[in-house]
N, CA, C, O and CB atoms as a CASP TS submission, in Angstrom:
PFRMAT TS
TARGET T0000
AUTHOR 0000-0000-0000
METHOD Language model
MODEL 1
PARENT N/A
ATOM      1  N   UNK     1      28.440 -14.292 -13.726  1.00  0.00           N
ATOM      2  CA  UNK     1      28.856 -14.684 -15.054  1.00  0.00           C
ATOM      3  C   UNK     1      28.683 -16.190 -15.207  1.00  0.00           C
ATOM      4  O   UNK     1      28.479 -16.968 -14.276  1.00  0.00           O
ATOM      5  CB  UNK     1      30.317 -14.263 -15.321  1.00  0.00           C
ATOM      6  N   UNK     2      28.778 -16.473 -16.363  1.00  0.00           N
ATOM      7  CA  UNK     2      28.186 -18.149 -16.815  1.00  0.00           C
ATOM      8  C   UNK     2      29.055 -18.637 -16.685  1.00  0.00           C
ATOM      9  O   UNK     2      30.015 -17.879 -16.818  1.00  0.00           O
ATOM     10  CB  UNK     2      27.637 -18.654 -18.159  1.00  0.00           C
ATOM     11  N   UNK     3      29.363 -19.842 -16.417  1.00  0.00           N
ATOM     12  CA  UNK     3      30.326 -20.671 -16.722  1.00  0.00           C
ATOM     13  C   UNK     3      30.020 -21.367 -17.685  1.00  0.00           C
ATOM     14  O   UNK     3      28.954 -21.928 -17.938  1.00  0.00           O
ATOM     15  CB  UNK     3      30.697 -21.360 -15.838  1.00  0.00           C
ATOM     16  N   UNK     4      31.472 -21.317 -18.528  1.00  0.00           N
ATOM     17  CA  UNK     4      31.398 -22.574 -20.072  1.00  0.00           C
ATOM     18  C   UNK     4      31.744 -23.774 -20.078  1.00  0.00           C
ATOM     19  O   UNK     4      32.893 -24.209 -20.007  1.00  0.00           O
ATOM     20  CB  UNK     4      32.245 -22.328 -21.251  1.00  0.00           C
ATOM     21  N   UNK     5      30.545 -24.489 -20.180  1.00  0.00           N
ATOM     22  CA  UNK     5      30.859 -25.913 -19.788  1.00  0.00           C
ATOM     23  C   UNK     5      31.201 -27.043 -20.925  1.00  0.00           C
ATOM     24  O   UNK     5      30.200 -27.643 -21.317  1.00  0.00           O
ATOM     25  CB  UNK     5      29.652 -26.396 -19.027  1.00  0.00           C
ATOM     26  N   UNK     6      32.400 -27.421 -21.500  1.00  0.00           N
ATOM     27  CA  UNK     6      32.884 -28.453 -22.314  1.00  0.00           C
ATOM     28  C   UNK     6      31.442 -28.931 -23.067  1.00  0.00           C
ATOM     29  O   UNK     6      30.387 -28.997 -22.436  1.00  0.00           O
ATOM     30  CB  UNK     6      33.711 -29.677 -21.366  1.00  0.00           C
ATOM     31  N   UNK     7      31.541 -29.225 -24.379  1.00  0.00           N
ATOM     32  CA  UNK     7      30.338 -30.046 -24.657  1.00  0.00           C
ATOM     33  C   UNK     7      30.284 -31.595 -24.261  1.00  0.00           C
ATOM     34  O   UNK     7      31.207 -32.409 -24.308  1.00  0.00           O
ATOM     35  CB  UNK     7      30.125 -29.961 -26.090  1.00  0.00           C
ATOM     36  N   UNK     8      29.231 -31.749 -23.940  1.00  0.00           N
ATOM     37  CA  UNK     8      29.545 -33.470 -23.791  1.00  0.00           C
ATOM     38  C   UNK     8      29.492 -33.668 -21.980  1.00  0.00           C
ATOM     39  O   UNK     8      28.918 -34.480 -21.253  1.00  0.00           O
ATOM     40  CB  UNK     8      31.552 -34.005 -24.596  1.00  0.00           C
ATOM     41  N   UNK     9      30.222 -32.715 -21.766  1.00  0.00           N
ATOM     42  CA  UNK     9      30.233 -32.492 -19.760  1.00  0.00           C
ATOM     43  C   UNK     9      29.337 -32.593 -18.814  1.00  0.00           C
ATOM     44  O   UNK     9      29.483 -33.184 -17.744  1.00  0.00           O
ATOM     45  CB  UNK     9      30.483 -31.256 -19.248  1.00  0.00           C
ATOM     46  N   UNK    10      28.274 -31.947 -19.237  1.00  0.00           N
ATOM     47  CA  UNK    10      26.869 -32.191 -18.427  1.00  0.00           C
ATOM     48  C   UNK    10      26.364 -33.097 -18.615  1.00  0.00           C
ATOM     49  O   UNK    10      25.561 -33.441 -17.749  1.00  0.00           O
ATOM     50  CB  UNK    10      25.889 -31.447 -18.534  1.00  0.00           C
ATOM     51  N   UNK    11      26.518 -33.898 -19.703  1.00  0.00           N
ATOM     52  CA  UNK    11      26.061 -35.679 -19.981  1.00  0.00           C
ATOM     53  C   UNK    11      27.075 -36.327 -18.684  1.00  0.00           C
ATOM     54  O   UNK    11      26.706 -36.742 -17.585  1.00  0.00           O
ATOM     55  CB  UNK    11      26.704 -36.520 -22.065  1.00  0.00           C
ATOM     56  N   UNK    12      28.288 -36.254 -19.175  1.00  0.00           N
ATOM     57  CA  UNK    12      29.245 -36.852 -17.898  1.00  0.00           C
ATOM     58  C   UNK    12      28.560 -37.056 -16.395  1.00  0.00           C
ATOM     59  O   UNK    12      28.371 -38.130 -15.825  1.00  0.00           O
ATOM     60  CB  UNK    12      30.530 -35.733 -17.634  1.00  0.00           C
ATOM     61  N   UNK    13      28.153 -35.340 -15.779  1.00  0.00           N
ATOM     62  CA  UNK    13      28.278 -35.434 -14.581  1.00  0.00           C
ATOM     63  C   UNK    13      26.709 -36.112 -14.386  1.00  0.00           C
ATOM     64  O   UNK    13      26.403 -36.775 -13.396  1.00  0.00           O
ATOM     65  CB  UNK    13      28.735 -34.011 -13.869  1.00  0.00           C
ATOM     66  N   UNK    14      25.754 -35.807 -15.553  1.00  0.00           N
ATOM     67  CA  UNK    14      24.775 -36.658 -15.264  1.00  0.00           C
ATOM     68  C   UNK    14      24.611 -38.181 -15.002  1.00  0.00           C
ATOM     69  O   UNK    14      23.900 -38.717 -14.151  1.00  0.00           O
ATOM     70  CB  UNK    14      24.182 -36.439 -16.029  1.00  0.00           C
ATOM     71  N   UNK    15      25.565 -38.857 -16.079  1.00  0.00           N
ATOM     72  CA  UNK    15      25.828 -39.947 -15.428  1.00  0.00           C
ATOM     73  C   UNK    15      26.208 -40.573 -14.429  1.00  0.00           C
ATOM     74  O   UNK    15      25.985 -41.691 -13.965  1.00  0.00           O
ATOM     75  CB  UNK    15      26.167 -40.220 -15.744  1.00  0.00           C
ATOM     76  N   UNK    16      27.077 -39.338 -14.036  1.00  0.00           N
ATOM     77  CA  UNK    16      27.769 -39.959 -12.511  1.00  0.00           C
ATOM     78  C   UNK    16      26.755 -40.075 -11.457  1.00  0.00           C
ATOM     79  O   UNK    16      26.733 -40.977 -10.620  1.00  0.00           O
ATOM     80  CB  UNK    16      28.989 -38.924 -11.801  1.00  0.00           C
ATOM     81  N   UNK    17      25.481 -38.604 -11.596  1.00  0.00           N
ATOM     82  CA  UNK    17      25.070 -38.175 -10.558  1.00  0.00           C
ATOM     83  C   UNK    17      24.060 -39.447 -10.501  1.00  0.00           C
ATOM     84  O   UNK    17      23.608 -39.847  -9.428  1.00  0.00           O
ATOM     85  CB  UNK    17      24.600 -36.648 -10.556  1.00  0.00           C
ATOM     86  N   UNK    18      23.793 -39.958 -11.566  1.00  0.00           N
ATOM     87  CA  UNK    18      22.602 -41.364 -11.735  1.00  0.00           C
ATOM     88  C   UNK    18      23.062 -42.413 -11.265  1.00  0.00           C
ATOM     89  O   UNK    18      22.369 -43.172 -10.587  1.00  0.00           O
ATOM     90  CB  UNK    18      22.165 -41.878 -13.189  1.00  0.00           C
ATOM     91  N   UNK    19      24.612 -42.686 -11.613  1.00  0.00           N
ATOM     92  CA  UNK    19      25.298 -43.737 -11.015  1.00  0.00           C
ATOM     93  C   UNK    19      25.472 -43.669  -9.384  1.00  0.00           C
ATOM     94  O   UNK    19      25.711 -44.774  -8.895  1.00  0.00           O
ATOM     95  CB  UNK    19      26.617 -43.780 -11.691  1.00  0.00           C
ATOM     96  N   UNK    20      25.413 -42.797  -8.632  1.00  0.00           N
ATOM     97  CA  UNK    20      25.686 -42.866  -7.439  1.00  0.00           C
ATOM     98  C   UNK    20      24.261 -42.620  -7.005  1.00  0.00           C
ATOM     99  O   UNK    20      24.007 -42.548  -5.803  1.00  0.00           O
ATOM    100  CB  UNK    20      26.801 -41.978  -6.976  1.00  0.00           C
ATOM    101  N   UNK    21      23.613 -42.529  -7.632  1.00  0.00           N
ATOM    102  CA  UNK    21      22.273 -41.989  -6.811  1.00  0.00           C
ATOM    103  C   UNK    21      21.911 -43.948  -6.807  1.00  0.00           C
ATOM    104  O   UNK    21      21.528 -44.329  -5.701  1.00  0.00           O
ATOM    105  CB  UNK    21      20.769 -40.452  -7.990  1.00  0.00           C
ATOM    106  N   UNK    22      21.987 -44.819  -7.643  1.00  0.00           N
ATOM    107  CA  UNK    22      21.491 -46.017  -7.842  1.00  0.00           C
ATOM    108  C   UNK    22      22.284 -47.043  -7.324  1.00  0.00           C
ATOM    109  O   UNK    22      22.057 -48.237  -7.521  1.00  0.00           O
ATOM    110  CB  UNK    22      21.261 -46.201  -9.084  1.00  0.00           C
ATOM    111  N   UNK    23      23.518 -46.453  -6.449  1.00  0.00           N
ATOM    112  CA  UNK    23      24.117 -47.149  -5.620  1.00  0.00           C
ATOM    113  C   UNK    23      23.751 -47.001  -4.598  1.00  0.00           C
ATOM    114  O   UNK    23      23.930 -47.814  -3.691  1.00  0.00           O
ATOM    115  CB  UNK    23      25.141 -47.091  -5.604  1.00  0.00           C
ATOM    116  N   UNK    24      23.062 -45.776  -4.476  1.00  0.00           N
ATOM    117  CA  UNK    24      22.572 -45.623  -3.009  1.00  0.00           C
ATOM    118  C   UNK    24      20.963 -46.647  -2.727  1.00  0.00           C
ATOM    119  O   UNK    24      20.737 -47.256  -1.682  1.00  0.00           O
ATOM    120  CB  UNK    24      22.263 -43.689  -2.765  1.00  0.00           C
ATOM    121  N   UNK    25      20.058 -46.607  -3.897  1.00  0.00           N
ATOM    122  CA  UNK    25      19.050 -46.839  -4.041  1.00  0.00           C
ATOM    123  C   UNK    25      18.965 -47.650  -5.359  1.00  0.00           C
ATOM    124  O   UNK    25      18.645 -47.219  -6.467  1.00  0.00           O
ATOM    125  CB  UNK    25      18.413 -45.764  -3.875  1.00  0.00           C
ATOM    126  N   UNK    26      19.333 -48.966  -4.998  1.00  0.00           N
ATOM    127  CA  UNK    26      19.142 -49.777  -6.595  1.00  0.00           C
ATOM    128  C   UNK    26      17.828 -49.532  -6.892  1.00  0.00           C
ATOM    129  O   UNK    26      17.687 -49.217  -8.073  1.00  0.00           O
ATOM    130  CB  UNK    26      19.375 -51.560  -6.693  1.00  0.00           C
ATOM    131  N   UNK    27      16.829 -49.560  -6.265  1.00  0.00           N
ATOM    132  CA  UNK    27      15.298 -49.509  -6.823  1.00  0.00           C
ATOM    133  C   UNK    27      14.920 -48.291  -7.315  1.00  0.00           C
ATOM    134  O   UNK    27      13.820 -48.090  -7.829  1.00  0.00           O
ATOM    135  CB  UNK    27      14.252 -49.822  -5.799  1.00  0.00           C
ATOM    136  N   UNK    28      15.867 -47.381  -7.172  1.00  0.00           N
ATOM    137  CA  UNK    28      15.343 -45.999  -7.918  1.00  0.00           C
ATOM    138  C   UNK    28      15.334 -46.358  -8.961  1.00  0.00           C
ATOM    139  O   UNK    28      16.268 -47.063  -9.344  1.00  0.00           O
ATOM    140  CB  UNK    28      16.047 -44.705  -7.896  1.00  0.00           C
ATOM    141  N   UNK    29      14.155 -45.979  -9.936  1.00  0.00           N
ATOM    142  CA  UNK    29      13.742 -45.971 -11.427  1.00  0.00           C
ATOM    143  C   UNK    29      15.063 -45.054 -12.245  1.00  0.00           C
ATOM    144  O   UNK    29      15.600 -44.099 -11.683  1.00  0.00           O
ATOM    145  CB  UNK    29      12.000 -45.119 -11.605  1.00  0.00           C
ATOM    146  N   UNK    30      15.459 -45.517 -13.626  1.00  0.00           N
ATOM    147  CA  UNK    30      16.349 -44.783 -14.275  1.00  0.00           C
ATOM    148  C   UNK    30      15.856 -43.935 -14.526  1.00  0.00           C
ATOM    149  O   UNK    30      16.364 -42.882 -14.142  1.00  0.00           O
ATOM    150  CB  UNK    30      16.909 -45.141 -15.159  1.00  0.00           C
ATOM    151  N   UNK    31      14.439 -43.870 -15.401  1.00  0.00           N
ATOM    152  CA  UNK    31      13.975 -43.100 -16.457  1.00  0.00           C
ATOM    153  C   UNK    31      13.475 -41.969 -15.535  1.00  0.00           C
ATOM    154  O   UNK    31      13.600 -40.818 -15.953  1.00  0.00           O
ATOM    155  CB  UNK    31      12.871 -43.832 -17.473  1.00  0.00           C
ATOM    156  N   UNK    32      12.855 -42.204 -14.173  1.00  0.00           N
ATOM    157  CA  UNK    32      12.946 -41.489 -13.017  1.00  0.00           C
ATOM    158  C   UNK    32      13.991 -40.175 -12.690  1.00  0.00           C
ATOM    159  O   UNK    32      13.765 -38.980 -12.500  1.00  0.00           O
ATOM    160  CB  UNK    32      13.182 -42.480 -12.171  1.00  0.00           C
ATOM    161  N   UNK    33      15.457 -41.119 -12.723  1.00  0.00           N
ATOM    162  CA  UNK    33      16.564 -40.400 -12.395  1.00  0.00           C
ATOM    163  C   UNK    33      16.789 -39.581 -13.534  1.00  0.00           C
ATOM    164  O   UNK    33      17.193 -38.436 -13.334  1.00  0.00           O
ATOM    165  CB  UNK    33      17.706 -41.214 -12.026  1.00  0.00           C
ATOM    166  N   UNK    34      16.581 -40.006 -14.787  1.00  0.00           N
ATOM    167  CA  UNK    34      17.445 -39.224 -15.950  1.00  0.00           C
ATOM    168  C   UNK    34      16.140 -37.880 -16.108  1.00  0.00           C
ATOM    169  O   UNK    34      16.544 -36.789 -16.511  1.00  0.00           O
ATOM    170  CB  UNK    34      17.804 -40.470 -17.798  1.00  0.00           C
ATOM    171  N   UNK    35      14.864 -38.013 -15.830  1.00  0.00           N
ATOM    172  CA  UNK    35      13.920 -36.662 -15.865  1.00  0.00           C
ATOM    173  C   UNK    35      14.847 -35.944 -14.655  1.00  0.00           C
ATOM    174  O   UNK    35      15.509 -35.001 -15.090  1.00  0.00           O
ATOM    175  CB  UNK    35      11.916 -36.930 -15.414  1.00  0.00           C
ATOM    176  N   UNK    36      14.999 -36.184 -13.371  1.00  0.00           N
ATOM    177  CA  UNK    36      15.709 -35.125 -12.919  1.00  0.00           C
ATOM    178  C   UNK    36      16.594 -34.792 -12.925  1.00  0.00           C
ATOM    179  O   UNK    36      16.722 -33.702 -12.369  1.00  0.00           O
ATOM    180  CB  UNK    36      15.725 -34.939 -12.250  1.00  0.00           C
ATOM    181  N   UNK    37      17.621 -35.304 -13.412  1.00  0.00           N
ATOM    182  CA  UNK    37      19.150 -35.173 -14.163  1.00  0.00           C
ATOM    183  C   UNK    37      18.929 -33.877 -15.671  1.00  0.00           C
ATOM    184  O   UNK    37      19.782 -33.091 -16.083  1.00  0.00           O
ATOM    185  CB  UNK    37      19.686 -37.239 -14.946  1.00  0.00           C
ATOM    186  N   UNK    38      17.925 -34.015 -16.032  1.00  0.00           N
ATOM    187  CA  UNK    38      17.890 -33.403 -17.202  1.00  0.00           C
ATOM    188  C   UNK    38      17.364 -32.128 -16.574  1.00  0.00           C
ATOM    189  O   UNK    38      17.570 -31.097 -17.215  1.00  0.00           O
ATOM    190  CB  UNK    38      17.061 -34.115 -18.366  1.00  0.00           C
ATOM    191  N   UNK    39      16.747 -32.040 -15.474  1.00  0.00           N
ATOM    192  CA  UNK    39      16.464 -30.661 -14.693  1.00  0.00           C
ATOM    193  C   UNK    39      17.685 -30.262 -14.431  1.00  0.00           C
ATOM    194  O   UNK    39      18.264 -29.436 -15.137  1.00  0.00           O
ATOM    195  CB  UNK    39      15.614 -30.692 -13.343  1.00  0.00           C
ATOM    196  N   UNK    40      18.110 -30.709 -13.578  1.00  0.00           N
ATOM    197  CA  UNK    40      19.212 -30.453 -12.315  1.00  0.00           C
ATOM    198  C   UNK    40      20.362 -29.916 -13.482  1.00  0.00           C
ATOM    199  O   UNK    40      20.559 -28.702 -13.429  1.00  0.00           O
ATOM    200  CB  UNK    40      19.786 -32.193 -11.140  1.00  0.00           C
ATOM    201  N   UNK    41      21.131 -30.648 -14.510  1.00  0.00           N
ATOM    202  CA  UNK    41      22.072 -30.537 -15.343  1.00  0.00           C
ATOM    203  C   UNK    41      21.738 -29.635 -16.883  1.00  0.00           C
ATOM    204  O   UNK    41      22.476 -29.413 -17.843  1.00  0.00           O
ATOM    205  CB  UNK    41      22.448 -31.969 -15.500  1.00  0.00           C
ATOM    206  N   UNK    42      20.537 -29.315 -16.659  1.00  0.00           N
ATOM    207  CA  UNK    42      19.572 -28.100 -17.971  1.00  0.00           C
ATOM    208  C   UNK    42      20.001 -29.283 -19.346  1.00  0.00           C
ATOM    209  O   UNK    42      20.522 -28.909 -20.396  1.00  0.00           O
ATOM    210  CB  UNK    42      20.670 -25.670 -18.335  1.00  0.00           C
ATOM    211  N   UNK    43      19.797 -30.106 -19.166  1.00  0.00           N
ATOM    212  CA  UNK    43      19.769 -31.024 -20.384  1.00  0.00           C
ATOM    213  C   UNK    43      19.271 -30.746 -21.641  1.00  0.00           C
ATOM    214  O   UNK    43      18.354 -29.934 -21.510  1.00  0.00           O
ATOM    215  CB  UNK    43      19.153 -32.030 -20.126  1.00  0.00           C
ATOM    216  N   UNK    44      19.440 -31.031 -22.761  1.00  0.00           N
ATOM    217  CA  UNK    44      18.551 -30.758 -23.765  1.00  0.00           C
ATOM    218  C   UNK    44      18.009 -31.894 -24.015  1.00  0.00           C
ATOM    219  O   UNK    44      18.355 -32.939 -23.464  1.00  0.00           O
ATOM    220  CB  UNK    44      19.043 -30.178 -24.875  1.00  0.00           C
ATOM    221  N   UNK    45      17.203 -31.808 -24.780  1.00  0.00           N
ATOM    222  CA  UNK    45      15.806 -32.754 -25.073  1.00  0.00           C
ATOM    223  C   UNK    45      16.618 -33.954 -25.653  1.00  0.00           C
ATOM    224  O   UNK    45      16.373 -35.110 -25.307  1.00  0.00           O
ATOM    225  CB  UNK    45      14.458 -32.031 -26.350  1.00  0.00           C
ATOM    226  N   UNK    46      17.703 -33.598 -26.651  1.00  0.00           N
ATOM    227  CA  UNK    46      18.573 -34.787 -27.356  1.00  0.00           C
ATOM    228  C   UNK    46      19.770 -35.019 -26.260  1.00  0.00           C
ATOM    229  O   UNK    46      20.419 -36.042 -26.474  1.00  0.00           O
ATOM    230  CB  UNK    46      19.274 -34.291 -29.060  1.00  0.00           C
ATOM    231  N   UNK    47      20.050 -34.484 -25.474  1.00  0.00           N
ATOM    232  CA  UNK    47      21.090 -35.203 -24.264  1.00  0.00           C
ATOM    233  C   UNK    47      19.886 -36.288 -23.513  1.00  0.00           C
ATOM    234  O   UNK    47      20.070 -37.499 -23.632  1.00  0.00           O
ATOM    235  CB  UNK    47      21.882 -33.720 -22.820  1.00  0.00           C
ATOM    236  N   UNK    48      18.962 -35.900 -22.932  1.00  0.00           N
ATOM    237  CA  UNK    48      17.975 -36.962 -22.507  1.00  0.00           C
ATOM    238  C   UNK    48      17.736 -37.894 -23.313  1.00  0.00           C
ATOM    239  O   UNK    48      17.979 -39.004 -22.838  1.00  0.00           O
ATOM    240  CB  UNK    48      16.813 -36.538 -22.218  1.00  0.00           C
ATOM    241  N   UNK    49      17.310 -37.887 -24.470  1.00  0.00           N
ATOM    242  CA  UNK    49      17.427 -39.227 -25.396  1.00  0.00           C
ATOM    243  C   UNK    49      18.233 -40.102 -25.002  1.00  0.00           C
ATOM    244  O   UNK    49      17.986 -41.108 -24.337  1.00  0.00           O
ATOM    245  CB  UNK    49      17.839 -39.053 -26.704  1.00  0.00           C
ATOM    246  N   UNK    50      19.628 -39.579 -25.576  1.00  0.00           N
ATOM    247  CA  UNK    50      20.727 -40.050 -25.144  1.00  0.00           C
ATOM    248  C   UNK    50      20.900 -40.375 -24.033  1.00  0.00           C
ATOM    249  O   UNK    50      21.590 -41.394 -24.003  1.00  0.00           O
ATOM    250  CB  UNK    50      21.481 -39.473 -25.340  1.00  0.00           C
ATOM    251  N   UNK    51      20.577 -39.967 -22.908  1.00  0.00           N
ATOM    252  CA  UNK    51      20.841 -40.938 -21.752  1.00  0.00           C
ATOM    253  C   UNK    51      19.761 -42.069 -21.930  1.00  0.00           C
ATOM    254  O   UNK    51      20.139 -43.239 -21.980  1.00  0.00           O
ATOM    255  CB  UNK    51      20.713 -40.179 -20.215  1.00  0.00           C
ATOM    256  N   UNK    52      18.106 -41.674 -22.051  1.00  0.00           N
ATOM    257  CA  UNK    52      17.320 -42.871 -22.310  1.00  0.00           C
ATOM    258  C   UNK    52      18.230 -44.175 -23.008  1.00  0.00           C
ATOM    259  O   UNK    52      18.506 -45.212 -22.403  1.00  0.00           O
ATOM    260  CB  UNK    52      16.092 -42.389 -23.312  1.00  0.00           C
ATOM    261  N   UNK    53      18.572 -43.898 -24.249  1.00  0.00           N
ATOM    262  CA  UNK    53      18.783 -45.181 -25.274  1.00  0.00           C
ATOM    263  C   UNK    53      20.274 -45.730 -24.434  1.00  0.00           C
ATOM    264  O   UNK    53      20.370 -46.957 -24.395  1.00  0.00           O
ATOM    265  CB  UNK    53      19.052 -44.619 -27.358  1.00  0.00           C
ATOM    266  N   UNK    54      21.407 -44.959 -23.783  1.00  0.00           N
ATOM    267  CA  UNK    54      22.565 -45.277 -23.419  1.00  0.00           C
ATOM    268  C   UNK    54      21.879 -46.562 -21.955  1.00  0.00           C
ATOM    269  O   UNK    54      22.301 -47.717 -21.885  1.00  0.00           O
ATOM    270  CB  UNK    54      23.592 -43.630 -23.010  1.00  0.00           C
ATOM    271  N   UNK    55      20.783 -45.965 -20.938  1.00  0.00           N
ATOM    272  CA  UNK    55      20.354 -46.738 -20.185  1.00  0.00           C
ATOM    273  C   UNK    55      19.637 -48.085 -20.458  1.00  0.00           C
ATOM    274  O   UNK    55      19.748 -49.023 -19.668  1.00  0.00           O
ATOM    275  CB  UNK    55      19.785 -46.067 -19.623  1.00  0.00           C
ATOM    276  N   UNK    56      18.796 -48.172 -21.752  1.00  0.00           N
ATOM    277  CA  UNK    56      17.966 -48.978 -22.061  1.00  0.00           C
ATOM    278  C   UNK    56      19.074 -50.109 -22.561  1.00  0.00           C
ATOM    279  O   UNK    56      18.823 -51.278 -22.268  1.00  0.00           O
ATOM    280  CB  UNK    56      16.865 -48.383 -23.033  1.00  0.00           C
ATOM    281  N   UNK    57      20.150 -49.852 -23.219  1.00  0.00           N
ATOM    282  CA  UNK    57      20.970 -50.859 -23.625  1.00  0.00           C
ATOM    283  C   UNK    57      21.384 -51.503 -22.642  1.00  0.00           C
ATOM    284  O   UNK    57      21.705 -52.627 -23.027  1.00  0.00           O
ATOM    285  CB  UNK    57      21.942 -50.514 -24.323  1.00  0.00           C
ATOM    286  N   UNK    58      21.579 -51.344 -21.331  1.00  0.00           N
ATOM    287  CA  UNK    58      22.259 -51.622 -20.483  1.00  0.00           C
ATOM    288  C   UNK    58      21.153 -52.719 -19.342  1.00  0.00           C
ATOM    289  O   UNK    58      21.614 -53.192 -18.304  1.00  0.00           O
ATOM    290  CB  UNK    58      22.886 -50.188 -20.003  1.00  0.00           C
TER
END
């Protein structure tokens, strides 16, 4: 059975999972990390945006 995941939630853990992955490896590429974040976490096309533009500000 599926689990129902909060909206907004899989953005969360994606961030985290980017944030610790780039502590481990500052030179890992973001835009890198957030294509497999958007695998790994079944992202939608507008959650990836959203991480793009949330990273680029930063």
């Amino acid at each position: 059975m599926a689990t129902i995941i909060p909206e907004g939630e899989k953005i969360r853990q994606a961030v985290k999972w980017i944030s610790e992955i780039k502590q481990e490896d500052e030179n890992a590429s973001v835009f890198s990390l957030i294509e497999k974040a958007a695998l790994k976490f079944n992202l939608s096309p507008k959650d990836e945006n959203y991480l793009r533009s949330f990273y680029s500000e930063k």
